[in-house]
C-alpha positions in Angstrom: 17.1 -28.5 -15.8 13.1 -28.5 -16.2 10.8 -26.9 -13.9 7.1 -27.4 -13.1 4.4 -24.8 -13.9 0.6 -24.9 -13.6 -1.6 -23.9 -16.4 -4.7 -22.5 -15.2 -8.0 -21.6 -16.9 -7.6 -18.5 -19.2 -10.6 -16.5 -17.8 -10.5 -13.6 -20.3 -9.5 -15.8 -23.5 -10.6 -19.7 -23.7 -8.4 -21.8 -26.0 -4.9 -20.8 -27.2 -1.5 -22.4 -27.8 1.6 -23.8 -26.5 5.0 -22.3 -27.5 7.2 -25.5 -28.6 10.3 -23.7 -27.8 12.0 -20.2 -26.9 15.3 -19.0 -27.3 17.2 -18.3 -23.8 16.6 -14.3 -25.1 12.8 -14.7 -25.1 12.3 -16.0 -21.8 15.0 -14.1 -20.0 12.8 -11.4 -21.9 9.6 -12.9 -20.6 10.7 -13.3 -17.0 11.9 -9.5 -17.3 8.4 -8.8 -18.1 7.0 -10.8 -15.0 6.5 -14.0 -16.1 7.8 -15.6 -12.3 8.0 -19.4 -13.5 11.7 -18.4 -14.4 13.5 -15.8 -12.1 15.5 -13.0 -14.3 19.0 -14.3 -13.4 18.3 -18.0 -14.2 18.5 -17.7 -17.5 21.9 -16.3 -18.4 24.0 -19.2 -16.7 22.0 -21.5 -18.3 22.7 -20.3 -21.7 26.7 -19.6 -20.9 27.0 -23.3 -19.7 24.6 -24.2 -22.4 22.2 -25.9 -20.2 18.4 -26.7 -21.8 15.4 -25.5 -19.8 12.3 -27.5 -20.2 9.1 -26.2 -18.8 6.2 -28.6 -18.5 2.5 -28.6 -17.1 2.5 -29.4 -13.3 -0.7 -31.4 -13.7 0.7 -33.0 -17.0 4.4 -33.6 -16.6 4.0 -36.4 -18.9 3.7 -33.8 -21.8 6.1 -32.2 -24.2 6.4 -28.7 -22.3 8.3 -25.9 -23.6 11.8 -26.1 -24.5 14.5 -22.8 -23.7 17.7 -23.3 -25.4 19.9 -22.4 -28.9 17.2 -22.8 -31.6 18.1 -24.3 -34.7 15.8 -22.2 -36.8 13.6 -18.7 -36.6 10.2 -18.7 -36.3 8.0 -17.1 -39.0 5.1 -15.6 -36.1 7.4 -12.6 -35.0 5.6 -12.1 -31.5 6.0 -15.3 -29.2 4.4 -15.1 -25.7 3.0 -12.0 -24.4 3.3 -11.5 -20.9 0.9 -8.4 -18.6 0.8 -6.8 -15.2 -2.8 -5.7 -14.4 -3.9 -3.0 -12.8 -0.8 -1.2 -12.6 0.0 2.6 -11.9 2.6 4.1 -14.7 4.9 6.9 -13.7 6.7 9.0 -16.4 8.8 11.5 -15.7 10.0 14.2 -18.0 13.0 17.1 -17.8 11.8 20.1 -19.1 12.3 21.2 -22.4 15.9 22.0 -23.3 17.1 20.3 -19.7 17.8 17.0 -18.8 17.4 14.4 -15.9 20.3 15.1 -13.4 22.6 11.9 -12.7 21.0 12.3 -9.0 17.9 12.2 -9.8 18.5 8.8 -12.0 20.7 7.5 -9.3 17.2 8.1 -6.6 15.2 6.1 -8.6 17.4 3.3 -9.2 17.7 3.2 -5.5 13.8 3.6 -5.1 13.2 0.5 -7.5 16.3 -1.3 -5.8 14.4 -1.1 -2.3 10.7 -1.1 -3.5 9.8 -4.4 -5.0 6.7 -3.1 -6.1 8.1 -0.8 -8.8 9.7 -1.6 -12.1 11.9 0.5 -14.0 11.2 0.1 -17.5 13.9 2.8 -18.9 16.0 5.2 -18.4 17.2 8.1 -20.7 18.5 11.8 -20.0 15.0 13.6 -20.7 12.4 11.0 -19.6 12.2 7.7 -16.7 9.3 5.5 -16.9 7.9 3.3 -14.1 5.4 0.5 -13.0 4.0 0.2 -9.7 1.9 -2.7 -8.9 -1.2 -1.5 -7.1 -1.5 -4.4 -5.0 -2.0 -2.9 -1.6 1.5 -3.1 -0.4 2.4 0.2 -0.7 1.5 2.8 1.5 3.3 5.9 0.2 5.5 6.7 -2.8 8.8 9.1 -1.6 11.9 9.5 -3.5 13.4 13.1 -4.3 14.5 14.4 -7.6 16.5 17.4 -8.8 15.3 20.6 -10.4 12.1 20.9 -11.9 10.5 18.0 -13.9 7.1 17.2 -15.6 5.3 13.7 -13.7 2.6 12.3 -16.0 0.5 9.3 -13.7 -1.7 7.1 -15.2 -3.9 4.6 -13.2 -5.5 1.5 -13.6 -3.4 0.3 -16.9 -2.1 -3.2 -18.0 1.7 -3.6 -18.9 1.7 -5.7 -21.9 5.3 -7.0 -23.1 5.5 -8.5 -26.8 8.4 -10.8 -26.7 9.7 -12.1 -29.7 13.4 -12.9 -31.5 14.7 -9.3 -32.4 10.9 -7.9 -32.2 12.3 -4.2 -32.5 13.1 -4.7 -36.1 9.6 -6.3 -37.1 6.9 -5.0 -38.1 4.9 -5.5 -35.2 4.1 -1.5 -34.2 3.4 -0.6 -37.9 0.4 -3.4 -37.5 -0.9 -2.7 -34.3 -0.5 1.1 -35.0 -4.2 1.6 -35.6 -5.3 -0.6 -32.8 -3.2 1.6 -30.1 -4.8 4.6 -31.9 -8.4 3.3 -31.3 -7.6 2.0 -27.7 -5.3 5.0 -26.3 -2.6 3.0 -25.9 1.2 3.7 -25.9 4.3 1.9 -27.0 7.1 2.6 -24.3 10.6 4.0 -25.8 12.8 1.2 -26.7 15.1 0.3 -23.5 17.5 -1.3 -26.0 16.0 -4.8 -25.5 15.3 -6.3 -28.9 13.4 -9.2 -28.0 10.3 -7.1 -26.6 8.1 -3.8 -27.4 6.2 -3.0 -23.8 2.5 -0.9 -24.7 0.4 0.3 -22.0 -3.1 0.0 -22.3 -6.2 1.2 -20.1 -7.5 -1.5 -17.9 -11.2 -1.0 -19.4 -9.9 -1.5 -22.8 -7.8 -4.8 -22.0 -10.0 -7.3 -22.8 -10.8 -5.7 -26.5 -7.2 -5.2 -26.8 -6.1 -9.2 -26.3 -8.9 -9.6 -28.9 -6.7 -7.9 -31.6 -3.7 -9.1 -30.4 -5.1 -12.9 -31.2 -6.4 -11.7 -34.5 -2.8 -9.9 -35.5 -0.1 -12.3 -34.6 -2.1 -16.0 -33.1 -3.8 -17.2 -36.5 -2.3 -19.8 -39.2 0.4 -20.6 -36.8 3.1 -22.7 -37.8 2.7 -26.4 -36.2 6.4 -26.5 -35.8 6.6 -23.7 -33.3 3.0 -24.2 -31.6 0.9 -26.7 -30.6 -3.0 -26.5 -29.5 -4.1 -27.2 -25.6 -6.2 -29.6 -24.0 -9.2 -27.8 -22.0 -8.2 -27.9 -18.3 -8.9 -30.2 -15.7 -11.1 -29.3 -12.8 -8.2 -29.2 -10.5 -6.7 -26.4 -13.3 -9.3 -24.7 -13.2 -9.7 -24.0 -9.1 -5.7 -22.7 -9.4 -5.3 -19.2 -7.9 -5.7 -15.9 -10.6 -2.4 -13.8 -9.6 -2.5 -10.4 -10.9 1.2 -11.0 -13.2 0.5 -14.3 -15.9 1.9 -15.3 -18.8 0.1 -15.6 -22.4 2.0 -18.2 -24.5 0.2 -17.9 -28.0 -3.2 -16.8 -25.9 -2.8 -19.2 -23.1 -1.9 -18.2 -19.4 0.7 -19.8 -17.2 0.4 -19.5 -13.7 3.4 -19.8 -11.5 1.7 -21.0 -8.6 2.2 -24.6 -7.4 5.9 -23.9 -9.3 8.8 -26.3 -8.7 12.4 -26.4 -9.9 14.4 -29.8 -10.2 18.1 -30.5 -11.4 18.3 -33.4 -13.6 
């Protein structure tokens, strides 16, 4: 299987690197995260009939692409691809102290995110539910009922960054961006039980600064094995639509539009 993506002009970071290969956890990760070149559910019959995915440049399908499949060895840079929703609205939701969520109240906003495709659920546990929703217009009111008394923290105008990576939960990756979140307010979600990514959410004014660090931290000295540099776009590239969820892949953005899948 190999599908067709477009790789537009990174207009916050020039430059950056392609991923060689992913495991089939890292970009079902990924596409979790928002990365739409792969839907969600592609990915595990792939893996169970032990089908490759190859993912190459629409305007260079000559080219080596990235491969998704078993991979023979680990790589040594512990974050892979990052992928962000801007401009997103975050919703947490806290029980009380010494109570918890009622199983209604987690049952309505399972049924909220089922029916609104706007909002994410990021996790669930019995004292606190945390939420995305995408402020892009579609929305025109936010209604869903919960039980008791609970505590409703909303934060505006942030960026949903997802670190994906092959068992990322047991790197070191917060304990060297700890200072960096400090400095820039932002927050590392509670794990989900997802090991292949650590979600942080950032303030939109302090994105750009924040991409900065994470090219510094984990995209330097990269192994050639694993990553591979870019050409600079074409001019065709470059006029490609800027949608609000992209991909970073070693600082470089995919873009989904102009996407096509074909069987071989």
């Amino acid at each position: 299987m190999s599908t067709e993506c477009s790789r537009g002009t990174p207009r916050i970071k020039p430059g950056g690197y392609r991923v060689k290969a992913l495991s089939y956890e890292e970009a079902a990760a990924l596409a979790h995260a928002g990365a739409t070149i792969l839907h969600p559910e592609t990915i595990e019959p792939a893996k169970r009939l032990r089908i490759p995915v190859v993912i190459r440049h629409t305007f260079r399908p000559a080219g080596e692409g990235t491969k998704i499949g078993f991979l023979p060895e680990a790589c040594p840079n512990p974050v892979r691809s990052i992928a962000c929703k801007l401009n997103v609205t975050v919703l947490e939701i806290r029980a009380l102290p010494s109570e918890a969520i009622s199983e209604n109240s987690l049952r309505e906003i399972q049924r909220f995110c089922s029916q609104d495709k706007t909002a994410t659920l990021l996790g669930m546990s019995p004292d606190a539910i945390h939420l995305v929703l995408a402020n892009n217009g579609a929305r025109k009111e936010t209604d869903f009922a919960l039980d008791g008394c609970t505590q409703v923290h909303v934060r505006s105008n942030q960026v949903l960054i997802t670190l994906v990576g092959h068992q990322l939960q047991r790197s070191d990756v917060l304990a060297r961006l700890g200072p960096a979140l400090a400095q820039k307010a932002g927050e590392v979600l509670p794990h989900t039980g997802e090991p292949h990514l650590v979600r942080i959410v950032i303030g939109q004014e302090h994105f750009a600064a924040f991409t900065e660090i994470l090219q510094r931290t984990f995209f330097t000295n990269l192994d050639a094995a694993f990553f591979a540099p870019v050409d600079s776009p074409s001019q065709q590239e470059q006029m490609a639509p800027n949608p609000e969820t992209f991909t970073f892949q070693g600082g470089r953005r995919l873009l989904p539009t102009n996407s096509s899948l074909r069987l071989a």
